[in-house]
N, C-alpha and C positions, 0 to 999 in steps of 0.2 A: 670643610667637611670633617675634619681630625679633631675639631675643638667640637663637633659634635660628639650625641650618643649613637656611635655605629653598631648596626646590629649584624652578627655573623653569625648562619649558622655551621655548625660544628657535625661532622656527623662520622664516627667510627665505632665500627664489633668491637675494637679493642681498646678495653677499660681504662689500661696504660698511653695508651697514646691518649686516648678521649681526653683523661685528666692534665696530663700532659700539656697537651695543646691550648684547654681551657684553662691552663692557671696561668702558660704564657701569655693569650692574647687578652686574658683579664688584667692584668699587671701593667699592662699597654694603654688601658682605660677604655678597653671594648666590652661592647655586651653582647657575650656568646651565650648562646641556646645550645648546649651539647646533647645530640640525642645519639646512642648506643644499637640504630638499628635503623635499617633503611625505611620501612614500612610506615613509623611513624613521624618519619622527616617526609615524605612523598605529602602525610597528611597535613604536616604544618607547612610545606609550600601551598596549600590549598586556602588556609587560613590568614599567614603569618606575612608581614615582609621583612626581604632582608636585603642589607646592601651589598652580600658577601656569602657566598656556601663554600663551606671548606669541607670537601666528601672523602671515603676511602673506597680505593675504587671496584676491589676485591673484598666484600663481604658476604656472610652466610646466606643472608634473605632477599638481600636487594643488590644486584650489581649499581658500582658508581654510575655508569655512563645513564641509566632509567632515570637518575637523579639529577644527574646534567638536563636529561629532557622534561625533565617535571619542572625544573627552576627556568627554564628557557619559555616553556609554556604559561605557565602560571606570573615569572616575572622576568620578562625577557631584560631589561636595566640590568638585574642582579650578575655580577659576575662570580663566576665559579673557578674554585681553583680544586684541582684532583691530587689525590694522595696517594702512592703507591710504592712500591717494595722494589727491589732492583728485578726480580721473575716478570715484574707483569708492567717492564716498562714499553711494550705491545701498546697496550691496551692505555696509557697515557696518552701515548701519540694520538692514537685513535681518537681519543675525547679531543684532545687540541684542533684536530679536522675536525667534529662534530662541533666544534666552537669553545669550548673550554676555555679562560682566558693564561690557564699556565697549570702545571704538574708540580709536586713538591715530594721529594726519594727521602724517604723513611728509612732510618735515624737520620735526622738534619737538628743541623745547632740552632737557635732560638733565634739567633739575627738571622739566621735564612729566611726561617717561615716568617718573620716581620718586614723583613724587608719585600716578600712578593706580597704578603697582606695589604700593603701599605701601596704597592704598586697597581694592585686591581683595585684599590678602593680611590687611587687615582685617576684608573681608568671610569669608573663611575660615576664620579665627581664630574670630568672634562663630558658625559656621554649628558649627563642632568643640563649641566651651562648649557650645553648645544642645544639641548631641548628649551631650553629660557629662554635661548638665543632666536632660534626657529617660533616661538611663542609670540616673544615679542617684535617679532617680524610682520606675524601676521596680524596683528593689534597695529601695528603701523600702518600697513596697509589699507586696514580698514578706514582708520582715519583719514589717511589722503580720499580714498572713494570716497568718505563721506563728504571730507572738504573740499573737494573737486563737486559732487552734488551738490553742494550746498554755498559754492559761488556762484554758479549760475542761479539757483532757484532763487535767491536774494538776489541778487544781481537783476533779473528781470524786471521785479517790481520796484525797486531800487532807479530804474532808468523812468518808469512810467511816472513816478512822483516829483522825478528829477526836471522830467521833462513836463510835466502837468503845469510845475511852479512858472517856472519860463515861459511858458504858452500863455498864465492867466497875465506874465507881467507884460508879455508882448500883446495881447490882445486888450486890456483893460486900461494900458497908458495909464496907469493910476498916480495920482500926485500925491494919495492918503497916505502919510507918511506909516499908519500903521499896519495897511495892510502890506506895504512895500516892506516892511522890517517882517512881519509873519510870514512873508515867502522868503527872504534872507535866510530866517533862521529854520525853515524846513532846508534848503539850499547846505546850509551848513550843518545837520543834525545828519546829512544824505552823506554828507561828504566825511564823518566822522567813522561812519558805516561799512562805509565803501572804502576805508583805510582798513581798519580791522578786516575786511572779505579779502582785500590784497596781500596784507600779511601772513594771511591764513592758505591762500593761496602759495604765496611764496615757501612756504612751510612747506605746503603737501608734494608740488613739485616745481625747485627752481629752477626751472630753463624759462621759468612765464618771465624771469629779469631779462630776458635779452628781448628787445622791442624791434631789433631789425628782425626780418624773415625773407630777404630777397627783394623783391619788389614790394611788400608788404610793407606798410609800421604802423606801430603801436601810436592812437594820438595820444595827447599828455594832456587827461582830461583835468588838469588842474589849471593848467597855461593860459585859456584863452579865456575871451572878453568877447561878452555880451554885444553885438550889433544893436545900434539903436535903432528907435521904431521909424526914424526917415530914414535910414540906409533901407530897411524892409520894404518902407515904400517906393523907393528909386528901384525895386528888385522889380514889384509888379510892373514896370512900366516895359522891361527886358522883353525880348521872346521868353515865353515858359520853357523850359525843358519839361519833359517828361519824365518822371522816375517810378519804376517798381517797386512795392515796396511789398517784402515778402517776410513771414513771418507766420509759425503756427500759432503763435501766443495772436489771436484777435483784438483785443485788444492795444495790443502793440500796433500792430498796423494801423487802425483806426486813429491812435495817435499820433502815429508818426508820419500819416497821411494828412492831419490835420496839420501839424506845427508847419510840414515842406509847403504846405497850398501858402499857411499865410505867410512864408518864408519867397512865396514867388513861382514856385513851381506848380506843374499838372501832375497830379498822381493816379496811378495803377494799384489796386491791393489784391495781393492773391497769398491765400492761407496754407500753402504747401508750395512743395517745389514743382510738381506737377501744371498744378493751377496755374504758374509763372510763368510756364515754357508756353501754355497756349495764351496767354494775354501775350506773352514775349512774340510771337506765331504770328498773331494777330494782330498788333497796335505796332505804332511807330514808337521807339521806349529808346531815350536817349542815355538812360542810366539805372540801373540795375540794384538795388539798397538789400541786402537779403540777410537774416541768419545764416548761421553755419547749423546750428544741431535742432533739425527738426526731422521729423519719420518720414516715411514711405521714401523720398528724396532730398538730400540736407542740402545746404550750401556750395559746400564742394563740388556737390557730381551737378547743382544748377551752375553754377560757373564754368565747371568743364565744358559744357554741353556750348554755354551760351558764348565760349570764346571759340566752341570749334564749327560754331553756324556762322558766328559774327563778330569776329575778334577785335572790332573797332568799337564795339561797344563796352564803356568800363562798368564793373562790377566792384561794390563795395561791400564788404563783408561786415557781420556783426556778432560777437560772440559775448556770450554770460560769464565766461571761465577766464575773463580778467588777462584774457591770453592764449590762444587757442593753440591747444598743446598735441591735440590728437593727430592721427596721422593724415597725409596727404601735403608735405610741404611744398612741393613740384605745382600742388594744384593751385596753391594759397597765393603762391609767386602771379602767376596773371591776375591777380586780382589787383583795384588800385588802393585800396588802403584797407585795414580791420580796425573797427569801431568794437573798445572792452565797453559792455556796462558797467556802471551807467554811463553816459556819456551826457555834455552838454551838450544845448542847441547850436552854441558857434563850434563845436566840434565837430558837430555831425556836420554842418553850412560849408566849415572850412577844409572836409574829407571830400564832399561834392564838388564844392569847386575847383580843388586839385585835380581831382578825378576829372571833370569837364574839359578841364584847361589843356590837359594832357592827350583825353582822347578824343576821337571825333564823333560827334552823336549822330545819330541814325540815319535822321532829317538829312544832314548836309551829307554823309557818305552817300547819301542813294544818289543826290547829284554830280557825284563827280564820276 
């Protein structure tokens, strides 16, 4: 701020000091405004900015302390320093309680008044950064909410195209080598995406690196390998389990109701958390597939709900944000595993069957 043009205003009745003053803090390489009368310094705080008001505080027209509250008013940043005579060191004090940032006792030698000049224009200097500092906090902020919104919102449809490609490869047994390379390279154009949404994610908030959460984990949607289309078929031939599959996105369900049937299983779809708890009410539901963030009732409170009716029933959770960061981790803990989108189909196969493996589904609990 010193290698800047700082501007100070200058303000004293007496002509001798006025010039005074003004040929020391000019010589310093400041640019003072000296006015000779309080009336029309009141006016140019109206007008004017300054980094710095240097007042006298006993004048014929305008008391200094009116002057302190015009510059506090008009540029509350600017800091003020008052000038005063040994009679009227009362009225100093006084201003340093009204906020004043220092007083300077008239006659004073030239290093005095530069060195408190030089001190309040430090203090102004540190009071600007903190306001950069607070600025660009909140510009931070924004961005993580946005990048936090905008992993999920990608992230949704991201899983649907992920999972669409998988679906047409598992249902079309195709031997056309080009249509088998044209769902590769959607497969791989997905996964390029979904690198960029994670980094972006890690940016806005890194605690999504830590993939344990208790009973919880993160799958590692890059790891696994595709089941082939006879393992799929050895799955029909199993008892079906039963799974819910919950989700406000319609579409999703509809999906992921598809891929689980030709995956071997019976599915339930209910578009809220609501709609889950009376299929859940009503059906025999060996396993439980849900979002975390959807309205009226998310994730969360259906899991709470569904481990405090029937705690042998497992629950797999599903989240957009790459890593579900929000709060509730006490509740996240009974769940048996969280599915980040997008996820693949032997990801989501191999979170159910850990989960299956683990708990006991409905069917068998009601006979024992």
């Amino acid at each position: 701020m010193m290698e800047e043009r700082v501007r100070i205003l200058l303000v004293d009745d007496d002509h001798l000091v006025l010039r005074g003053f003004e040929e020391i803090l000019e010589r310093e390489g400041f640019d003072v405004v000296s006015i000779d009368n309080g009336q029309e310094a009141l006016r140019l705080l109206e007008t004017a900015t300054f980094d710095l008001v240097l007042t006298d505080l006993v004048m014929r027209d305008v008391h200094g302390l009116v002057i302190l509250r015009k510059a506090q008013e008009c540029q509350p940043d600017t800091v003020v320093i008052v000038i005063t005579g040994f009679a009227s060191i009362g009225s100093a004090i006084e201003a340093l309680r009204l906020g004043a940032y220092d007083y300077l006792m008239k006659p004073c030698e030239d290093s005095e008044l530069i060195l408190r000049v030089r001190r309040g224009l430090e203090k102004v200097q540190l009071q600007r950064d903190l306001q950069t500092s607070e600025l660009e906090e909140e510009k931070l902020k924004a961005i993580v909410q946005t990048a936090v919104a905008l992993n999920d919102q990608v992230n949704t449809p991201l899983n649907v195209i992920l999972s669409s490609t998988e679906y047409l490869q598992l249902k079309l047994k195709s031997t056309d080598v080009e249509v088998l390379q044209s769902l590769d390279y959607i497969r791989q154009e997905v996964a390029k995406i979904k690198g960029v949404i994670q980094k972006l994610a890690r940016i806005a908030d890194p605690k999504i690196k830590e993939y344990a959460l208790g009973k919880i984990f993160m799958v590692d949607v890059d790891a696994s390998v595709m089941k082939s289309a006879s393992e799929v078929d050895e799955l029909n031939e199993r008892r079906k389990k039963r799974i819910l599959v919950v989700d406000d996105e319609q579409f999703m369900v509809h999906m992921l109701s598809r891929i689980l049937r030709l995956l071997g299983y019976e599915t339930f779809g209910a578009f809220n958390g609501q709609q889950a708890l009376d299929i859940f009410h009503r059906e025999s539901v060996d396993l439980i597939l849900s979002d975390i963030h959807m309205p009226e009732m998310n994730g969360l409170e259906l899991l709470e709900t569904v481990k405090r009716e029937k705690p042998q029933v497992p629950v797999v959770l599903i989240t957009g944000y790459g890593g579900d960061t929000g709060n509730g981790d006490q509740r996240r803990g009974q769940a048996s595993a969280l599915l980040s989108k997008p996820f693949k189909i032997a990801d989501l196969k191999r979170a159910i069957d850990n989960a299956l493996g683990v708990g006991v589904s409905y069917a068998e609990s009601t006979a024992l």
